[in-house]
C-alpha positions in Angstrom: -29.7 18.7 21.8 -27.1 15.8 21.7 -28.8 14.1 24.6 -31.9 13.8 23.0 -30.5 12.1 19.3 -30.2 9.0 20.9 -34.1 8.9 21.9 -34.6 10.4 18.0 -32.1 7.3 17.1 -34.4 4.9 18.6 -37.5 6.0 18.5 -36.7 6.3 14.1 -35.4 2.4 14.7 -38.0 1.3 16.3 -40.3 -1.2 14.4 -37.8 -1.8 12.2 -36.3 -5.6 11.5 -32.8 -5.9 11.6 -32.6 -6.6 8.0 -34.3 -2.8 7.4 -31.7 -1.2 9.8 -28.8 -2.8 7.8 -30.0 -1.6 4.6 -30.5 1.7 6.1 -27.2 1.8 7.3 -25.2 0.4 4.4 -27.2 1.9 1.8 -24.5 3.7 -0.1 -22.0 0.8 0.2 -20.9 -1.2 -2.4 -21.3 -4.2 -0.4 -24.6 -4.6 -2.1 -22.6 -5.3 -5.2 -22.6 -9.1 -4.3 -24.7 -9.0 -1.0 -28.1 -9.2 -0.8 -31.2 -9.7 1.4 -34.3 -11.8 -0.1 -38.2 -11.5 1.3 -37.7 -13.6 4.3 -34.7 -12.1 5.4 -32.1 -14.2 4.4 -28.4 -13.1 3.3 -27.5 -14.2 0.0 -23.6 -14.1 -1.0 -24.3 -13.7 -4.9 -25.8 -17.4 -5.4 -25.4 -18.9 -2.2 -27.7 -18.6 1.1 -25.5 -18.2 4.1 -27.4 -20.1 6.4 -27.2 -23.1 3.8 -23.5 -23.0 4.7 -23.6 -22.8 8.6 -23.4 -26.4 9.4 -22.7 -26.3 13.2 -23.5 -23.2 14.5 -20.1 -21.9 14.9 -19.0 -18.7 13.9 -18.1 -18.5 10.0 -15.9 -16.8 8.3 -16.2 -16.7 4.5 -13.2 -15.9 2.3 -14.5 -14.8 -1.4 -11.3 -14.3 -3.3 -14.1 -13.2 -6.4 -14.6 -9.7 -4.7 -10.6 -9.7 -4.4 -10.3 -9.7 -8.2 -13.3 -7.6 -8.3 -12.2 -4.7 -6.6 -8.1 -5.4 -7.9 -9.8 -5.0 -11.3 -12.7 -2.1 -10.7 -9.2 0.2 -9.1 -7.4 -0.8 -12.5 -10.3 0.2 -15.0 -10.8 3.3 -12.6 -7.7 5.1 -12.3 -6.8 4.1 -16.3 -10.1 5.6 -17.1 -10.0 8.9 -15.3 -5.8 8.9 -16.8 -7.4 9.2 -20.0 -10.3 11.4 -19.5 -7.7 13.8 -17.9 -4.9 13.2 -20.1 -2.5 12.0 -17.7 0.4 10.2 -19.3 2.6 9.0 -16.5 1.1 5.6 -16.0 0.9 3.5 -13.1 1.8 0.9 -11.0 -0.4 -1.0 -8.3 1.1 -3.0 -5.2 -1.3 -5.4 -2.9 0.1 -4.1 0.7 0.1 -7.7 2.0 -0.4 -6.9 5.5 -3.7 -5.9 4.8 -4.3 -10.1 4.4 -1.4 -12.2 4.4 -3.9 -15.1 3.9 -2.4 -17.3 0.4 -6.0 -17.3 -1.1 -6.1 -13.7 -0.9 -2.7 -12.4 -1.9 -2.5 -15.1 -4.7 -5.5 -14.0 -6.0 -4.6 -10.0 -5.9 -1.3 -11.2 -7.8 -3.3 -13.3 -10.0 -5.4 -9.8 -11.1 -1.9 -8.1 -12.2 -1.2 -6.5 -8.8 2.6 -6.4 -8.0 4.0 -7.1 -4.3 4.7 -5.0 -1.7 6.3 -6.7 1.6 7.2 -5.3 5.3 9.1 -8.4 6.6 11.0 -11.3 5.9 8.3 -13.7 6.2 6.4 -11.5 3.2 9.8 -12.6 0.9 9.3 -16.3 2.1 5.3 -16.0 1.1 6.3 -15.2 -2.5 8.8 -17.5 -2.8 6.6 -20.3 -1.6 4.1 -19.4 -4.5 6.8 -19.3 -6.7 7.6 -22.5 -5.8 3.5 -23.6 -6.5 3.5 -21.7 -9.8 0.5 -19.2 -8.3 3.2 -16.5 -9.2 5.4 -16.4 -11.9 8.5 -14.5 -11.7 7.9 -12.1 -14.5 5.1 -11.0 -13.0 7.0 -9.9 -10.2 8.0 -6.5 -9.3 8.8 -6.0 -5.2 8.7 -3.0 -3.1 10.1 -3.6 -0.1 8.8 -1.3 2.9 9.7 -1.6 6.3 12.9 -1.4 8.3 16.4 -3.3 7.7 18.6 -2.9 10.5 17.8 -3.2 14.0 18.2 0.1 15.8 21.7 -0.9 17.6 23.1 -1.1 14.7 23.0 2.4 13.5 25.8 4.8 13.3 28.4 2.1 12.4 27.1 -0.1 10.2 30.3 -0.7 8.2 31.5 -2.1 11.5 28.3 -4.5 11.9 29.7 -8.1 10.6 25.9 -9.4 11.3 22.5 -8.3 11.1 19.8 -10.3 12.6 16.3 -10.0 13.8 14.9 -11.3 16.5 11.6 -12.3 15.0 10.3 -15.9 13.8 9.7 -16.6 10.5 7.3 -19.6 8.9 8.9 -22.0 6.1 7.2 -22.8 2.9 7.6 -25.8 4.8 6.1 -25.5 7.7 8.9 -25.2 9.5 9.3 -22.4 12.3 13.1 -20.8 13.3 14.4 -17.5 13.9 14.3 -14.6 11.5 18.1 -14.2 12.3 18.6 -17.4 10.1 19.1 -14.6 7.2 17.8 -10.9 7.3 15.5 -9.3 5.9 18.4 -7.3 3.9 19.6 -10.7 2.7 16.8 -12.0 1.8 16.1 -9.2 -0.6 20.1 -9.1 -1.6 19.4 -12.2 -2.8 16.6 -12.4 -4.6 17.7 -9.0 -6.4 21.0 -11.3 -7.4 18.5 -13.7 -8.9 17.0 -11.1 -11.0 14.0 -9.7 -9.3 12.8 -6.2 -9.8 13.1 -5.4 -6.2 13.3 -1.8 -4.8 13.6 -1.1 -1.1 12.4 1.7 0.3 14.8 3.2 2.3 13.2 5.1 5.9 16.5 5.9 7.6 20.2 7.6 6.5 21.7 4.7 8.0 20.2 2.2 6.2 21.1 4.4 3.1 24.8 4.6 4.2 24.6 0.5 5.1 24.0 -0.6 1.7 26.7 1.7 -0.1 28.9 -1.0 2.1 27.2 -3.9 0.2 27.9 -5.6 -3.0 25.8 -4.5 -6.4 23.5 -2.1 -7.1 19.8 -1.2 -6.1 17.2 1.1 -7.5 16.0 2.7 -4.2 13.2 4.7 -3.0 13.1 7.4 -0.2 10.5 7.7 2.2 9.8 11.4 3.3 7.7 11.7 7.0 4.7 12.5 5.7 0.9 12.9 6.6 -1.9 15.3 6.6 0.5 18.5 5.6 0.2 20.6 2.9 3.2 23.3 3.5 7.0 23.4 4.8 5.9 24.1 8.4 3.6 21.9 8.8 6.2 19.2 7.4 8.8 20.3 9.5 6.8 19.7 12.5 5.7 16.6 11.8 5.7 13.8 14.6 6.1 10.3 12.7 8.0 6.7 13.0 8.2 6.5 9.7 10.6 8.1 6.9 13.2 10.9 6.7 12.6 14.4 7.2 12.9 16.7 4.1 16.3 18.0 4.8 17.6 13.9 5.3 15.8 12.8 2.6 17.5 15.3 0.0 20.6 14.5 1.6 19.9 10.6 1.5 19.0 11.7 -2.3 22.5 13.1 -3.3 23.8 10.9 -1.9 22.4 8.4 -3.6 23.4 10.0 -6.9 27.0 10.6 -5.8 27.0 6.4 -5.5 28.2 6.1 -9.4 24.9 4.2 -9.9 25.6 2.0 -7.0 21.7 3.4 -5.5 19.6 4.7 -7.9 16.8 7.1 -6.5 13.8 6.0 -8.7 10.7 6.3 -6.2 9.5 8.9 -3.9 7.7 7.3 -1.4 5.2 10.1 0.9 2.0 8.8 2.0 -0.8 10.3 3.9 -2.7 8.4 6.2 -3.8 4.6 6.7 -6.9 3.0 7.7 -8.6 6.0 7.9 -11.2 7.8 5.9 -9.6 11.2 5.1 -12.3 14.0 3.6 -11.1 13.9 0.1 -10.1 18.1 0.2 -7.8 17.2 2.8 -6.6 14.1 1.1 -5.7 15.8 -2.4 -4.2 18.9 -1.0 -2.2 16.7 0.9 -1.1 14.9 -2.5 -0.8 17.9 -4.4 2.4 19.1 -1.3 3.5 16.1 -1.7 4.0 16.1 -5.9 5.2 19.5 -5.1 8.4 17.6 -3.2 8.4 15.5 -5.9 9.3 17.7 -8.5 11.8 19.5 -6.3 13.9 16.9 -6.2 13.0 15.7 -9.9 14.6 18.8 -11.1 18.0 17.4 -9.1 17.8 13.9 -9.7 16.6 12.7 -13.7 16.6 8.8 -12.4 13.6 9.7 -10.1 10.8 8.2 -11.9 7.9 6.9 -9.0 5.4 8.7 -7.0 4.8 6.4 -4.5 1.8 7.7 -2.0 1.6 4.3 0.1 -2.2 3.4 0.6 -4.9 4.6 2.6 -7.7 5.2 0.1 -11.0 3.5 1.9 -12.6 0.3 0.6 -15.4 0.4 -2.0 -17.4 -0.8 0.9 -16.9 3.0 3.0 -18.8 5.9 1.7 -16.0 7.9 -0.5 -16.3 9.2 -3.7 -13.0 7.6 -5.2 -13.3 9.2 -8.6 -13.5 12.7 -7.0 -10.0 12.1 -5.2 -8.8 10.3 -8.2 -9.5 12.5 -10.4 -8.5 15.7 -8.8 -4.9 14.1 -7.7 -4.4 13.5 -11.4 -5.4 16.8 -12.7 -3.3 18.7 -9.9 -0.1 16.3 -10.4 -0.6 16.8 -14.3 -0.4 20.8 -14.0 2.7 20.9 -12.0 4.7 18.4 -14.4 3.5 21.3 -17.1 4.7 24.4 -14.8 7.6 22.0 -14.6 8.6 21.5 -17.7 8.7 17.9 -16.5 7.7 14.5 -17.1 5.0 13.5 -15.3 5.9 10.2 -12.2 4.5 7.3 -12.6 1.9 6.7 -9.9 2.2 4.3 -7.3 -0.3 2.8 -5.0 0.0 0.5 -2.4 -3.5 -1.0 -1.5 -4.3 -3.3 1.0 -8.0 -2.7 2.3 -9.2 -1.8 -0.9 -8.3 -4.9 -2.1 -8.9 -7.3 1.0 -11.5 -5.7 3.6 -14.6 -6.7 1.6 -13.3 -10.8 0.8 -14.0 -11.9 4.3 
């Protein structure tokens, strides 16, 4: 009975050392890719002993930005590798979801390994332009998706009549220096560094935002985010309860009119993610992928500038049990097979990882 597992629990752990209970536990983890325990018990960090390091018996946090170019580069070489065995020709595209670690040593270093950026906030703009500014980013290397909301809530429903947007939050100088986020806007912010000649795409969550920027000066290749989760049919979507993105009936309106703009908003990137921080059973995870490259070639058929696949984040770090090549593999298969049915061309996949990357450094 469930009462008694905990006595089976214990009475399994008992005479075991810490160290054994560990390994038991972790056993399938990849942590053991650059972790290990020697005879006496100690933990070694690839070639250093951690108690060597613990000077004054504080707590320690260790930052190794080699497992951040480890994993960046293990999810490159896996998803290119299983492309081929598969025959998937769309390509791909892969964003470090700074939130996961806004930390410079570990975003610099995810950038460093060929990841792109993905921000949520003005603050995330000012972070790459600060490692501009050092050279630890160089500007062809950049490519920005910008998630997140624009426009404060008050000022939806006129926004042609809205002279200024501001934000209430505070935002960190390269600097040093603190003061309001109002200072410029997140908008601005990417308005301007769009005018500078960044590849820059925001990711638009709301009608209104849509509508805001046909008021605005120049053009912007946009993506469209579609309330999504753990659905695999046009009920179940409907009835979604989310914060995030447009239903599908807004979204293919936000889409035409998008394409009614003469170019001013180009619809290039579908953006429908599934869950975050979370470890989804990978049947449930691909048949939620396969609905949503179903919506994808809906509106393909409608809209030839729609390139992207976005599908936001949420795969588990290495760390977590998970067979990633099984959900890799059987997303790529399934998205191939419609594109044939289709007679289309197949999206370029993107990912927006931020544990993956990041959980394992510290």
């Amino acid at each position: 009975s469930s009462s008694e597992a905990p006595l089976n629990r214990r009475e399994q752990d008992r005479g075991l050392s810490y160290v054994d209970r560990i390994r038991e536990a972790h056993r399938d983890s990849h942590i053991w890719d650059y972790l290990r325990y020697n005879r006496e018990g100690d933990l070694w960090l690839d070639g250093v002993r951690l108690a060597d390091v613990i000077q004054f018996g504080t707590p320690l946090e260790i930052v190794d930005t080699r497992i951040v170019k480890r994993r960046a580069n293990e999810w490159v070489e896996l998803t290119r590798r299983i492309a081929q065995e598969v025959g998937y020709q769309g390509g791909f595209k892969d964003f470090y979801a700074s939130k996961a670690n806004m930390s410079l040593e570990v975003a610099a270093t995810a950038y460093a390994a060929g990841w792109l950026q993905e921000t949520t906030s003005t603050q995330d703009l000012i972070n790459i332009e600060y490692l501009l500014q050092q050279r630890l980013l160089r500007k062809e290397s950049t490519d920005i998706i910008c998630n997140g909301f624009f426009l404060p809530s008050q000022n939806f429903g006129n926004p042609r009549e809205s002279k200024d947007i501001r934000s209430p939050n505070v935002i960190f100088q390269a600097d040093g220096a603190v003061e309001p986020a109002g200072e410029i806007s997140y908008l601005s912010r990417i308005e301007s560094m769009r005018d500078q000649g960044y590849r820059i795409t925001p990711i638009i969550y709301d009608r209104d935002e849509l509508r805001y920027l046909l008021t605005k000066k120049g053009a912007f290749n946009i993506g469209l985010r579609l309330k999504f989760g753990k659905v695999t049919n046009d009920t179940d979507l409907a009835q979604l309860q989310s914060r995030f993105g447009m239903t599908w009936e807004e979204l293919q309106e936000a889409a035409n009119l998008a394409g009614r703009s003469d170019n001013q908003l180009r619809f290039t990137m579908l953006h429908a993610m599934v869950g975050a921080a979370e470890n989804i059973p990978i049947d449930t995870f691909d048949r939620s992928l396969q609905f949503a490259a179903e919506k994808y070639f809906e509106l393909r058929a409608k809209h030839d500038t729609l390139q992207y696949l976005n599908i936001g984040g949420g795969i588990p770090p290495r760390s977590e049990k998970y067979d990633h090549e099984e959900l890799i593999r059987r997303f790529l298969r399934g998205v191939k097979d419609k594109a044939m049915r289709a007679n289309l061309p197949e999206p370029t996949i993107v990912f927006e990882l931020g544990s993956y990357i990041a959980t394992e450094a510290a």
